[in-house]
N, C-alpha and C positions, 0 to 999 in steps of 0.2 A: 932643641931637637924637635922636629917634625912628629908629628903621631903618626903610627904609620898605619896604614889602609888595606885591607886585604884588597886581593886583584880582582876579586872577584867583586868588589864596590868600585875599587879603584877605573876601573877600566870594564866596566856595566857601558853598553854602548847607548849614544845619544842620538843617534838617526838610525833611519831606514838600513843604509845602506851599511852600516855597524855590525848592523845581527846577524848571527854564523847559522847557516845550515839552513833556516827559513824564509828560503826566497820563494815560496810561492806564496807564502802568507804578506810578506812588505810588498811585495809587486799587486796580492790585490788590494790592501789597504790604501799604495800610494795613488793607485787607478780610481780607488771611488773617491780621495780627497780631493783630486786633480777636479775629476768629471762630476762632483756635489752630489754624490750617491750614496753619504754615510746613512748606514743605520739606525737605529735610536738604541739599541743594544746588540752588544759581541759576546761570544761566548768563547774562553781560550782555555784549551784542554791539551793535557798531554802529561808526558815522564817529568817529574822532576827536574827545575837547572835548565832547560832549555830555551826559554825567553820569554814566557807566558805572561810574564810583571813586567819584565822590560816590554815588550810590545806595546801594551797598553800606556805604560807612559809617554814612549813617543807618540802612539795618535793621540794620547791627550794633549801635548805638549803642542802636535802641527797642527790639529784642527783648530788652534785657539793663535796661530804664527798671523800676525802680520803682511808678513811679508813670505808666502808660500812661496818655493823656488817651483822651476819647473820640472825639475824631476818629483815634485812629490815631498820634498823634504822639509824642513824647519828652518829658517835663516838664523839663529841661535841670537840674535843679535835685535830683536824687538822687545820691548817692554814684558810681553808677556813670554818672552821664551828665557829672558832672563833671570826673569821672578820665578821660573818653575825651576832653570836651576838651579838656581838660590836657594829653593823649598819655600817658597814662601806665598806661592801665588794661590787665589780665595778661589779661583773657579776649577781645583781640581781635591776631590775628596778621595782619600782610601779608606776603608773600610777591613780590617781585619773581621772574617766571618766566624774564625776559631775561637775568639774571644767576644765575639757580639753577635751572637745566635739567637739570641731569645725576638721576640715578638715587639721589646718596647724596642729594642734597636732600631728596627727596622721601621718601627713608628716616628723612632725621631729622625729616620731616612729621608721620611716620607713629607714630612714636616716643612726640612729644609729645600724638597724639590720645588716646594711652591715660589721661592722665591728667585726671581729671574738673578743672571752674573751685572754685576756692577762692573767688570771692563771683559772686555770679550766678549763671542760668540757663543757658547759653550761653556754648562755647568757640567763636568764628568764626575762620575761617581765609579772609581776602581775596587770594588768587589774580591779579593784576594780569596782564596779556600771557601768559597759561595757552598759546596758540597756538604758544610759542617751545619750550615741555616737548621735549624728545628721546622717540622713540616706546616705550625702555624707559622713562620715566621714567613716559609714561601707562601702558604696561604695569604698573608698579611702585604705582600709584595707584588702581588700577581697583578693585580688591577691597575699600579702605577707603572710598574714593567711593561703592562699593554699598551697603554695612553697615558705615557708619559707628557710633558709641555715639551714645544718644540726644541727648546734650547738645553734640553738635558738629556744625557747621552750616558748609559750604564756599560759598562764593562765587568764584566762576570770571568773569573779566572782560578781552576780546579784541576786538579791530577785525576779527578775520579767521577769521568763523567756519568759513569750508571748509577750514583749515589743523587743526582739532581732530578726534581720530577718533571715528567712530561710537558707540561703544561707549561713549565719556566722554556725547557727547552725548543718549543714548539713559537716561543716568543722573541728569540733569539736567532742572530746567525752567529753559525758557530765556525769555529777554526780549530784543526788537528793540527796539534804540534808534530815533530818526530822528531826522532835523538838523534843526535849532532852525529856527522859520519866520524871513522879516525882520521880520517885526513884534513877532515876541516877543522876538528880539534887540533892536532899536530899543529896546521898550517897559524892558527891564531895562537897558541901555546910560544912556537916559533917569534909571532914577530914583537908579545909580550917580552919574552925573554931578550929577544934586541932592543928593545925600548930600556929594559933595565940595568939592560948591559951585562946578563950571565950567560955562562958558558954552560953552553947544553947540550948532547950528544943525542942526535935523533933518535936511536933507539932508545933511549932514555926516555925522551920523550912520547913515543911509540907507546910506551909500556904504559904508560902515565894515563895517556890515552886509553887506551885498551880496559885499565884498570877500571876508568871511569865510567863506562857503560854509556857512552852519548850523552854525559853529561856534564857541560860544559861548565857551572858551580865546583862541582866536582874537583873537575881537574886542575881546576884554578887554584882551589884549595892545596891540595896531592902536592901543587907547582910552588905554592909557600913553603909547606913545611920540608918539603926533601932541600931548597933554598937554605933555609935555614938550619939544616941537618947538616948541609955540607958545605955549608960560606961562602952561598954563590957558584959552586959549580955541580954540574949536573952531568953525572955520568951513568952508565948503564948498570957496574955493581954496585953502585951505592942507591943507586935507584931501587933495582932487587934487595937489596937488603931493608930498605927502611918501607916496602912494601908487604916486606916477607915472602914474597913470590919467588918459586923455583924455578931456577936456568934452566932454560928449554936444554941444553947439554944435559942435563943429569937425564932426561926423558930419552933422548936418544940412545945414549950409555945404556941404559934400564931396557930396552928395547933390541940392543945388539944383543945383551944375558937372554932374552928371551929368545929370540930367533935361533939365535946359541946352544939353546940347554942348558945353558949354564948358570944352575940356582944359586952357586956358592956370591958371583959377582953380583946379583941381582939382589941377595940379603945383607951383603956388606952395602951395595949404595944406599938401599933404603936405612941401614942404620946410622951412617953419613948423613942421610938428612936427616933422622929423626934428632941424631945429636944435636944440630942445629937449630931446633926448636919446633919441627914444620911438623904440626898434627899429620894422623895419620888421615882423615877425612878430605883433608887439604890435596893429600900425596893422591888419594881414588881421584879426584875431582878434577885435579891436573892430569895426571894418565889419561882418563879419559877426554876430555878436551885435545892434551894430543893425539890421541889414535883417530878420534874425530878429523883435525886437521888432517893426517896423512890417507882416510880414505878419501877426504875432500880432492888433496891435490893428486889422488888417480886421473881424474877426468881432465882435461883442459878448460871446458867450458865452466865446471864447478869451481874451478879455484881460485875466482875472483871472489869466494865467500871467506878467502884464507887471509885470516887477520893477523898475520905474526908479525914480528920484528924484520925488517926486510934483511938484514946482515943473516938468518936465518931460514928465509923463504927458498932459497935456490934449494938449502939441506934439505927440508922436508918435502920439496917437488920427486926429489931423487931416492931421500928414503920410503914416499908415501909409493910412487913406481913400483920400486925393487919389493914391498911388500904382498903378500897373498891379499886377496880379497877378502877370503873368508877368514881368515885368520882376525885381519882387523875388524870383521865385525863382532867373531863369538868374544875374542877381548874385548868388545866394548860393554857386552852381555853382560860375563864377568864383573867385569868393575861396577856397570849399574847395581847388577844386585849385591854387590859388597858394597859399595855407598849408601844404599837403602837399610841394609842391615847392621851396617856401621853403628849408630847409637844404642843396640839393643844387646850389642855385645861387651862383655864383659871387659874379658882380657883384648884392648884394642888393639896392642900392637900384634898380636897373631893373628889378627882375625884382616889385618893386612896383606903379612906374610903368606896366610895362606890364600890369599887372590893371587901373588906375584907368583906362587907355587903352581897355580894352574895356568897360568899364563906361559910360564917356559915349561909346561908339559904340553902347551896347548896346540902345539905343532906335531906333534907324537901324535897324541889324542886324533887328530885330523887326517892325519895321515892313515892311522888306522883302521879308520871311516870310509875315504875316500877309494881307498883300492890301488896306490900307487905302488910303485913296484918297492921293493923291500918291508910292505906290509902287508898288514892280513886284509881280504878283500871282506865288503859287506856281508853279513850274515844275509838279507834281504837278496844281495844279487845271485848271492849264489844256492840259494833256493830255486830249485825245478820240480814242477808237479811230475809225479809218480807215473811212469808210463808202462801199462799193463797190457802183458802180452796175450795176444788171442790166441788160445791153447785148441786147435781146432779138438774135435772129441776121437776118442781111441778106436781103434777099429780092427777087422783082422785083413789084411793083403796075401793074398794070394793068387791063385786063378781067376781067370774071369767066371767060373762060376762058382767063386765059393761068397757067392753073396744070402742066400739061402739056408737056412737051419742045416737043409741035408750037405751042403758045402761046406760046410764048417769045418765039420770032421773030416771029409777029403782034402781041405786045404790043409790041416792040422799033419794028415799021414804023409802028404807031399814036401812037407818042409815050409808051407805057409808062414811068415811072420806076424808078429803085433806091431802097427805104424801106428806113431801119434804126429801130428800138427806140426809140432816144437823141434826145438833143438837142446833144449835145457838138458840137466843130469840125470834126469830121471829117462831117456831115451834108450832104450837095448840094442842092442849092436844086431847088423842083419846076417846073413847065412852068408851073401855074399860079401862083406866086409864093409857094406858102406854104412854111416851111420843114419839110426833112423829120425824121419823128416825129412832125409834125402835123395827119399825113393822118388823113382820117375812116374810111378805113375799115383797121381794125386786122386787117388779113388773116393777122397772124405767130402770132394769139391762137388761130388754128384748130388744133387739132393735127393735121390732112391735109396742112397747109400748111409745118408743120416741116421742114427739111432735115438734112440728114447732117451729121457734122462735116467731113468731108472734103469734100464741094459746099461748107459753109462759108468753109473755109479756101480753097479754089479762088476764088469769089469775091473774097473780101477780097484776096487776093494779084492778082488782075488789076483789081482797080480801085484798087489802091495802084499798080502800075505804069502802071497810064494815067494816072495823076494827074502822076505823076513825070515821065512823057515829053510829057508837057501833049497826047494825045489828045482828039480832040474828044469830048463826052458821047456822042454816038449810037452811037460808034467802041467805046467802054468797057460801053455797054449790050448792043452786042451779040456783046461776049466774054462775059458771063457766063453761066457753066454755067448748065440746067433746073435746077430744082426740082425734087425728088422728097419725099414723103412720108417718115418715119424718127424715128428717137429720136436724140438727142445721145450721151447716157448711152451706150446700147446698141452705138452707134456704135464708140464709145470702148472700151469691154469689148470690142467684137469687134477691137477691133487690137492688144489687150493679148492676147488669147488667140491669138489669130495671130501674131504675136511669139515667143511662150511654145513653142506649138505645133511654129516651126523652129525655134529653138534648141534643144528637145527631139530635135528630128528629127536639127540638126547633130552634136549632141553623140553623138544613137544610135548615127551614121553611121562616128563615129573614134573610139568607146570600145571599148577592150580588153579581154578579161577574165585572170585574172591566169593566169601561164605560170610554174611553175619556174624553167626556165633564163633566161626574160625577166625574170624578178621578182630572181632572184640577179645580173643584170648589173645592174638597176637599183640595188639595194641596195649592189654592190659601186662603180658610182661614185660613188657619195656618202661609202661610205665614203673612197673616194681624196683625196675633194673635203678629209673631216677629216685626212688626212692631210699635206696642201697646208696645211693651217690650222696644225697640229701641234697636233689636240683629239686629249685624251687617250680619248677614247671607240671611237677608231675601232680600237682593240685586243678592246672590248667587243662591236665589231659586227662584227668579221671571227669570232670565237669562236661566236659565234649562229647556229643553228638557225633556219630558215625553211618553217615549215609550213603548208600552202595550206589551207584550210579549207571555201570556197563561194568563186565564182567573184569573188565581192572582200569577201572578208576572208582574213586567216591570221595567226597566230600566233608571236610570235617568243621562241624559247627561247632562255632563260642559265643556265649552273649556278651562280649567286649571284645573292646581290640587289647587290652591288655592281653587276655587269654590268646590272642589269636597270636599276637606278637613272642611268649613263652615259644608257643608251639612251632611257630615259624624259623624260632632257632633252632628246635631239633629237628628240620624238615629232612637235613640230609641224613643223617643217622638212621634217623629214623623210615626213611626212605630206603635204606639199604637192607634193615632190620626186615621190614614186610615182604620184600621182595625177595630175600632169600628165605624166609619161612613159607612162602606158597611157590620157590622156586617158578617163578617170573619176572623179571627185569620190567616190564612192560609197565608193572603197574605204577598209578600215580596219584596223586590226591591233591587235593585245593582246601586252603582253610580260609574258613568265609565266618562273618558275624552276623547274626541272625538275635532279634533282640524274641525271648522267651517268657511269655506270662502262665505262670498255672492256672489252672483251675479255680482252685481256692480262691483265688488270687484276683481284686481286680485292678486293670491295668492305671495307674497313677498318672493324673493330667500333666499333662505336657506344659511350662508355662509358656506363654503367647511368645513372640519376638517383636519388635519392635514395627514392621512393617504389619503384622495381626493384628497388633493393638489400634494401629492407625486405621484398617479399615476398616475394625469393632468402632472405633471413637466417629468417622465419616458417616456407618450405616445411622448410629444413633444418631449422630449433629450434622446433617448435612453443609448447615453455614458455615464448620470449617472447613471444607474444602474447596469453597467459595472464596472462601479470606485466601485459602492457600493460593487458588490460580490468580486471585486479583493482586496478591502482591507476586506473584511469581517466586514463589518461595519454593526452592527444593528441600527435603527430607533426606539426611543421612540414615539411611538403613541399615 
């Protein structure tokens, strides 16, 4: 019996034209082989599984052919191309980096580039996981990677190229890999499985794909063991099953409960799947991946990003359609942040439930937002600012001359009415029956006719109380004040400035200006006050100097700033204290440091500072400051 070979060794491609998905990288390698423009080192980066080793072998294997075809490729059939099948050929070295990191590795790298290839053109040195090097070891590497000898040729090969340093990369050209599409997976998956002779259902293989993320290792592997799971045939539930992946069907189902309302169908499927073994994080992560797919296939232009099963893509074109926009995005809301919150919850499986719970509410919920008909409209839209009617001011109507004090009373014995502006309830009914605001003659519009605010307010207040004490009409009309001509406004300004005017006068009348021995009794009760408190300040304020300056301001001196800093915390307080004891607001003070020698006392040398000493030390020795300019020496001071 044969040993048997995974696919993923068995069928590792041998030429250029073999490698799935990266044809921009073998089209330029095979162009600089053709045209003798190889580099002296490549650098190959990319995801996992995509060809980054196998590449390298083949330009190892064609730069060293024989017999180059003309496309670029390997004649497989020369000495040297058959020895590197074989694994046996001297002029090609790998190097695992994960296991040979250190500094002497890379010494004995170094060692063996000196020596020229014994058959061939070309000594290559393939570099696998280079990223893993210790930073001597690239140190260690750097000088030969520059200037290398001609016949040696580095290939450098890593998943992680911002783990390599500048300087390696700066020596290198490099090559991006990119992850295999699913169709060119599919497509080599495909013709694997006709070589083997299994029977394989595209979506099966679709899935396989899909699962594998652009990685062609990967799916290779995926493509053994489901083989081996099901003796050669390959079908799409057995597929889902041995991947543990959820049928896009249960998605949909779950989707129809939601649009529904219907939570009872929605918490039976999810416990259908759970019985099946499918975590709950599993079931968030799928949901949303679908809802994803169906806002995709909204657009036409966007739905060549829709990666499903094709027996399935026509379904989700027509359900992603029929669906709301907004619907599928705040679902997607939802489930992120239940997927985020997922490990931190206790009891898992409700903490599912209750995302699927929001989900078939989440069309209610929207509805009730949005303002559609059968719901409540926005509290936002249906907010209106407040529109306030101009009540023109009350007046009396009657004759044309009852505009006048002495008219009043004539209009009052004639039958005159009270008109206001408005139309509101508080309006009195006229003699002739129409209501009032809807006399014809707009007498309030004249501006001679204007009254005061204060005749206003007279008014209104005596025909509020006639109203209240149920007075007869005639009784009410002829309590109200004449009418005199005026401004409101005007009015108004003149009772603010008369106001203003005695509180000025009041305050003139009992302001004090400041007194020494008045101003030290005030300062000294306050300080008693901190003394009653036990603040430590009031040692700072008995110490202090009190210097009168202009009739309210003065000055208060400390011989420290500690004192002055005490004080300066109680400035407001105490700012209020003096001010209402000599009743004036005006006054103000400034605390200043002022350094204080007695008498007695005399004042204690200051010691020198550093630039003193030096021109004490110059006056006496002039030769150092000779020495200083001759050597040009500065002084930190």
């Amino acid at each position: 019996m044969d040993k048997f070979i995974v696919s993923a060794r068995k069928y590792r491609p041998q030429g250029f034209s073999t490698v799935v998905g990266q044809s921009h990288i073998t089209t330029t390698l095979k162009n600089a082989i053709k045209n003798n423009q190889l580099a002296h080192a490549f650098l190959f980066c990319g995801p996992r599984g995509v060809g980054k080793t196998t590449c390298a072998r083949i330009l190892a294997k064609t730069i060293n052919c024989e017999n180059v075809g003309a496309d670029g490729e390997a004649c497989n059939k020369c000495h040297s191309c058959v020895s590197f099948n074989d694994g046996i050929s001297m002029n090609i070295h790998e190097l695992d980096a994960a296991s040979n990191n250190s500094v002497d590795d890379i010494r004995t790298l170094v060692e063996q580039v000196r020596f020229a290839p014994q058959a061939g053109r070309y000594k290559v040195y393939i570099i696998d996981e280079v990223h893993m090097l210790s930073s001597s070891a690239f140190n260690a590497f750097l000088k030969t990677l520059e200037e290398p000898p001609p016949y040696a040729i580095f290939i450098l090969a890593t998943t992680e190229k911002h783990k390599i340093l500048p300087t390696i990369l700066s020596r290198c050209q490099i090559f991006d890999f990119k992850r295999i599409t699913t169709a060119d997976t599919v497509d080599h998956l495909q013709e694997i499985c006709d070589k083997e002779e299994i029977k394989a259902e595209k979506p099966a293989l679709q899935v396989i794909a899909q699962k594998s993320e652009g990685c062609m290792r990967d799916a290779l592997s995926i493509l053994d063991k489901i083989v081996s799971f099901t003796n050669g045939e390959l079908s799409y539930a057995n597929t889902l099953e041995h991947l543990n992946i959820l049928d896009a069907d249960y998605y949909f189902r779950i989707l129809d409960a939601m649009q529904q309302q219907n939570l009872s169908d929605a918490l039976l499927l999810y416990d259908d799947i759970n019985r099946k073994g499918f975590e709950g994080d599993l079931v968030l992560n799928g949901l949303a991946e679908f809802i994803r797919n169906l806002l995709v296939c909204k657009d036409e232009r966007v739905a060549v990003l829709l990666e499903v099963v094709e027996s399935f893509k026509d379904r989700y074109i027509t359900a992603g359609k029929a669906a709301d926009a907004a619907y599928l995005i705040s679902g997607l809301n939802i489930l992120n942040e239940a997927e985020l919150n997922y490990k931190s919850a206790r009891n898992k499986r409700l903490h599912v439930e209750l995302a699927l719970i929001k989900l078939c509410y989440l069309g209610q919920a929207l509805q009730l937002t949005s303002g559609e008909p059968g719901g409540k409209k926005k509290q936002v839209d249906s907010l209106r600012p407040v529109s306030f009617r101009n009540i023109p001011a009350m007046e009396l109507v009657g004759s044309a001359n009852a505009r006048t004090a002495g008219g009043t009373a004539k209009a009052a014995s004639s039958g005159s009415t009270i008109k206001t502006g408005g139309t509101g309830s508080g309006n009195y009914e006229q003699p002739d029956g129409r209501e009032d605001g809807r006399t014809e003659n707009r007498e309030d519009k004249q501006p001679e006719n204007r009254k005061t605010e204060g005749q206003e307010g007279g008014a209104k207040l005596l025909i509020e109380t006639g109203v209240k004490e149920k007075l007869p009409v005639q009784t009410i009309r002829q309590s109200v004040p004449p009418v005199t001509g005026g401004s409101t406004l005007g009015s108004l300004s003149k009772i603010r400035q008369q106001f203003s005017n005695r509180q000025q006068q009041d305050e003139g009348n009992s302001r004090k200006d400041l007194e020494p021995e008045a101003l030290q009794k005030v300062w000294q009760a306050y300080a008693d006050k901190l003394r009653e408190n036990k603040n430590p300040a009031v040692q700072s304020m008995e110490m202090a100097v009190l210097r009168i300056t202009s009739a309210n301001s003065f000055e208060v001196v400390s011989s420290n700033n500690l004192e002055q800093k005490f004080i300066e915390g109680e400035k407001r307080i105490l700012s209020e204290h003096i001010q209402q004891a000599f009743s004036n607001k005006t006054i103000s003070f400034a605390v200043i440091v002022e350094e204080r020698v007695s008498d007695n006392e005399e004042p204690a040398e200051r010691p020198l500072n550093r630039r003193e000493q030096f021109l004490q030390i110059i006056e006496l020795y002039p030769l150092v400051k000779e020495l200083k300019d001759r050597l040009k020496l500065e002084l930190d001071y």
